[in-house]
Residue frames relative to the residue before (quaternion, step in Angstrom):
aa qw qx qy qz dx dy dz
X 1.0000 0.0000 0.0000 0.0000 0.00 0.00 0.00
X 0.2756 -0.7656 0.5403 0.2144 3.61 -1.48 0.66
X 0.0727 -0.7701 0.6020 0.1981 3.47 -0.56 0.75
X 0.0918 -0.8101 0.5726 0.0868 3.49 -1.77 0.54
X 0.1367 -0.8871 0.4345 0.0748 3.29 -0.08 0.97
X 0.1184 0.7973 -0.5835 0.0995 3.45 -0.81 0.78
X 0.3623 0.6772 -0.5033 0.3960 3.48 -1.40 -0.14
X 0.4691 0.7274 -0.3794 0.3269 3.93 0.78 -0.30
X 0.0460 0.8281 -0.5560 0.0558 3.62 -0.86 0.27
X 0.5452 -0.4359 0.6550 0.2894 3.20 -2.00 -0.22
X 0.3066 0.7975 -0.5100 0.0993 4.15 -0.55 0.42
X 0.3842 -0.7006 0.4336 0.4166 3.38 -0.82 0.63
X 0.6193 -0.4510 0.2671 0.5846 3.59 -1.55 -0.11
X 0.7188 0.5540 -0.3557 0.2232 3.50 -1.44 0.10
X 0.6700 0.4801 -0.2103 0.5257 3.10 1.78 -1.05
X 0.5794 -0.5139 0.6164 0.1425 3.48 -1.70 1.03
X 0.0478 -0.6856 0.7140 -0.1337 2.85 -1.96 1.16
X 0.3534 -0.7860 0.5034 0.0627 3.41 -1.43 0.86
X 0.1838 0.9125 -0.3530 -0.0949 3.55 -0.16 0.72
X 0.2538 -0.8250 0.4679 0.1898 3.60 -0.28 1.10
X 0.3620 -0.6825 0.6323 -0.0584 3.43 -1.58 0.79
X 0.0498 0.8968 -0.4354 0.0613 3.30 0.44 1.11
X 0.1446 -0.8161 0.5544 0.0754 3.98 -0.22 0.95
X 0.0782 0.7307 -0.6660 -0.1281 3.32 -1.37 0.62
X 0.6580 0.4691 -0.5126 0.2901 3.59 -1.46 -0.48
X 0.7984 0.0445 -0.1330 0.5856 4.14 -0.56 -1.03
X 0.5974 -0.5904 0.4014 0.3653 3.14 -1.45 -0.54
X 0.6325 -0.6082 0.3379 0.3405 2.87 -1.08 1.89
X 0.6178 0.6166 -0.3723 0.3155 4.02 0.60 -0.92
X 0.4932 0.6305 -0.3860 0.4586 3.34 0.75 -0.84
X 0.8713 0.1464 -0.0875 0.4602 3.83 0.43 -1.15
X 0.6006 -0.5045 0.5628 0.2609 3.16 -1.66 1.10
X 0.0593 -0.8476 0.5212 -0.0797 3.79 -1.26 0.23
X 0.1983 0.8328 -0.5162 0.0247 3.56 -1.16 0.93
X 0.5080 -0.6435 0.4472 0.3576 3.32 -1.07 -0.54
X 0.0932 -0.7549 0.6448 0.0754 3.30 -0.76 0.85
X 0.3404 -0.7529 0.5251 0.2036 3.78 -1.60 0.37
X 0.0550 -0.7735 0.6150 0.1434 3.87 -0.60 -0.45
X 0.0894 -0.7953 0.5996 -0.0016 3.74 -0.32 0.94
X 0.6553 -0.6333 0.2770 0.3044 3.64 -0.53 0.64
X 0.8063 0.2530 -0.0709 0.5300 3.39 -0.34 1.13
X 0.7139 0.2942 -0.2331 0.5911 3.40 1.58 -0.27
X 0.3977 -0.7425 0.3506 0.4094 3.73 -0.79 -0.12
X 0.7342 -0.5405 0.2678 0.3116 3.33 -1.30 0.38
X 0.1965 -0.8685 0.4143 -0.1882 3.25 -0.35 1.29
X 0.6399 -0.5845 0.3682 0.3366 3.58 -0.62 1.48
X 0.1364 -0.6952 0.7040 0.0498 3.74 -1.67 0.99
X 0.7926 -0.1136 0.3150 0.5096 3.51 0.08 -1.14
X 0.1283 -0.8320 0.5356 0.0671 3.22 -1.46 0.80
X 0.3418 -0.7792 0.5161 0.0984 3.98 -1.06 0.23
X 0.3486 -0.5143 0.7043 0.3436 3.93 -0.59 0.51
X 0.8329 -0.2176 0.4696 0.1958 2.74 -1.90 -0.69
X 0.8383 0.0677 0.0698 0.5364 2.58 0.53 -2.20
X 0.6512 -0.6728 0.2279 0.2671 3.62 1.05 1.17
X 0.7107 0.3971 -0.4846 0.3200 2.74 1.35 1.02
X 0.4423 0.6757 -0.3377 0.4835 3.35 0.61 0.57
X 0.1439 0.8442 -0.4983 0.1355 3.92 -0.06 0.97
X 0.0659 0.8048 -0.5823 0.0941 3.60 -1.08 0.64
X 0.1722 0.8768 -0.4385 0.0963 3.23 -0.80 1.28
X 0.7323 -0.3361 0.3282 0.4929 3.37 -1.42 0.71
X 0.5251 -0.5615 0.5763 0.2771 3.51 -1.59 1.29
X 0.8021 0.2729 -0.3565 0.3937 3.72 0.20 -0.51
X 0.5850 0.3454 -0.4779 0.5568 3.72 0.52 0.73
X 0.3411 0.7191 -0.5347 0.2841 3.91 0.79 -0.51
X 0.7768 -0.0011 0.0989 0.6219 4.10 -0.94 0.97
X 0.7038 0.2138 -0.4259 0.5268 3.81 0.34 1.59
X 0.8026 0.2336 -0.1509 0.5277 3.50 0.79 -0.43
X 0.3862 -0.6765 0.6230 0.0704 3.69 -1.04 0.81
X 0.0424 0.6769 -0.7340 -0.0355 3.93 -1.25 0.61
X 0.0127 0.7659 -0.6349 0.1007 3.65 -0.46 0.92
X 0.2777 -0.7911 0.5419 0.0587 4.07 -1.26 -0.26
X 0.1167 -0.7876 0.6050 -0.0080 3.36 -0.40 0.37
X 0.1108 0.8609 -0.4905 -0.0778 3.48 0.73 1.05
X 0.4811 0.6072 -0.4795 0.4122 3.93 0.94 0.46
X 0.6125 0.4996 -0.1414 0.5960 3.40 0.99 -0.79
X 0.1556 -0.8481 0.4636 0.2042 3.41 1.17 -0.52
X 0.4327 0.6934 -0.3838 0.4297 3.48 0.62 1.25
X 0.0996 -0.8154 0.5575 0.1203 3.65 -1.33 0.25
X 0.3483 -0.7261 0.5849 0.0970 3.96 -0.23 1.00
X 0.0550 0.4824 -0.8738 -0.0279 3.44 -2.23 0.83
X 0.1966 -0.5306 0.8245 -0.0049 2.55 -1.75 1.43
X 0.0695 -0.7348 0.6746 -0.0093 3.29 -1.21 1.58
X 0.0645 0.8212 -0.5669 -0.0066 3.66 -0.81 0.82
X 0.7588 0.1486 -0.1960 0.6031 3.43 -1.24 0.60
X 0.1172 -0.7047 0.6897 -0.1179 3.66 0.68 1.81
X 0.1390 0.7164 -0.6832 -0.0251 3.30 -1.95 0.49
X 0.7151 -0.5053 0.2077 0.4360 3.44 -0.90 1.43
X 0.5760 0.6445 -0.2496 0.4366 3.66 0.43 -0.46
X 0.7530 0.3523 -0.1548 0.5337 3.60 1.49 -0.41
X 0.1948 0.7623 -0.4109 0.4605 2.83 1.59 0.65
X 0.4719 0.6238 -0.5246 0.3361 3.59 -0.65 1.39
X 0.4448 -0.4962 0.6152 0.4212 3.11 -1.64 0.01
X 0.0227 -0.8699 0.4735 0.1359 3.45 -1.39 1.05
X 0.4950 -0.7953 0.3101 0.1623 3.41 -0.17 0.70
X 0.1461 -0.7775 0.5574 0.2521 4.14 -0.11 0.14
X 0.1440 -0.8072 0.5642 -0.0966 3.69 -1.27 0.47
X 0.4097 -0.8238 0.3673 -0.1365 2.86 -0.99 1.83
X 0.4780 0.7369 -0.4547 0.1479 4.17 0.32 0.19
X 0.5939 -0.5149 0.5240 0.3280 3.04 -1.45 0.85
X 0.2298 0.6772 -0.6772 -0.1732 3.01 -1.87 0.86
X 0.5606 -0.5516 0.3355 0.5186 3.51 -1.38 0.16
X 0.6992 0.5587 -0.2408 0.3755 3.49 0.78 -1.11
X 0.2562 -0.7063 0.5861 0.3032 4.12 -0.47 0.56
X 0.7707 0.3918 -0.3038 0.4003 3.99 0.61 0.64
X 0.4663 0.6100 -0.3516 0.5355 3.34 1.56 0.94
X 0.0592 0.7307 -0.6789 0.0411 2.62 -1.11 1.95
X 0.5392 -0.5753 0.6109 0.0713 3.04 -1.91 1.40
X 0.0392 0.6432 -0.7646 -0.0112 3.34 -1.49 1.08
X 0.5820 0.6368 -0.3808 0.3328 3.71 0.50 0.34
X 0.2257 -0.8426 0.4129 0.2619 3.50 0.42 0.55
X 0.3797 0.6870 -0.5070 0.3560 3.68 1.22 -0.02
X 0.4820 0.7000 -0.3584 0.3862 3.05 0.89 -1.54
X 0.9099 0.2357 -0.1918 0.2824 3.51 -0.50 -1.61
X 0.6023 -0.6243 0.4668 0.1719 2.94 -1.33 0.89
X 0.7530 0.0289 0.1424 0.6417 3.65 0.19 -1.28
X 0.2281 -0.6835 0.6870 -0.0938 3.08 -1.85 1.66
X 0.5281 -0.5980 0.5316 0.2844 3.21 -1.68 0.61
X 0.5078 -0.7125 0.2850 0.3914 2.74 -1.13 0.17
X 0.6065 -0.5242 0.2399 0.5475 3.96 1.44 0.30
X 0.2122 -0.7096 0.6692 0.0598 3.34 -1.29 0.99
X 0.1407 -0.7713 0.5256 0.3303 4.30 -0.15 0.30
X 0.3218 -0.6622 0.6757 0.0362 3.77 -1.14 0.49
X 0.2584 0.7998 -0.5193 0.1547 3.31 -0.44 0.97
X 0.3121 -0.8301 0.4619 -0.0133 3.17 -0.62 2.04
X 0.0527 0.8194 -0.5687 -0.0495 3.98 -0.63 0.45
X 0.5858 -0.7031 0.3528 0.1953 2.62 -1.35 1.62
């Protein structure tokens, strides 16, 4: 599967952003899915997870109750809603693909995934 991530931006702190994850080749269902970040100089580090079948979510304490992972598995796609942005979220973020068996497993390990996007950058000012 290809993933593409876009949606990135320039924003001040406070303001909200949308990011889409677009999948082609198999079906996107088959795999569980998240977002991962990578701020400069540091390493790349879990955002949010997805089941399968979108219902099941789990996310990084510092985005916890600001940021939203949802899916659209007809459309074959997967969405962060980031809100109440703050300089600190500033990164390139990445979308992520892995197979599970179960349609209510979410992955925060990035071993796990199989196929990555290719990065979208996010860039918060104070």
């Amino acid at each position: 599967v290809q993933l593409q991530a876009f949606g990135g931006g320039l924003v001040q702190a406070g303001a909200s952003l949308r990011l889409s994850c677009a999948a082609s080749g198999r079906s996107f269902s088959v795999y569980a899915s998240g977002w991962f970040r990578q701020a400069p100089g540091k390493e790349r580090e879990f955002v949010a997870a997805v089941s399968r079948s979108g219902g099941t979510t789990y996310y990084a304490d510092s985005v916890k109750g600001r940021f939203t992972i949802s899916r659209d598995n007809a459309n074959n796609a997967v969405h962060l809603r980031m809100n109440s942005l703050k300089p600190e979220d500033t990164a390139v973020y990445y979308c992520a693909a892995g197979a599970t068996e179960s349609l209510f497993t979410v992955v925060a390990d990035p071993l796990h995934y199989d196929y990555w996007g290719q990065g979208t950058q996010v860039t918060v000012s104070s």
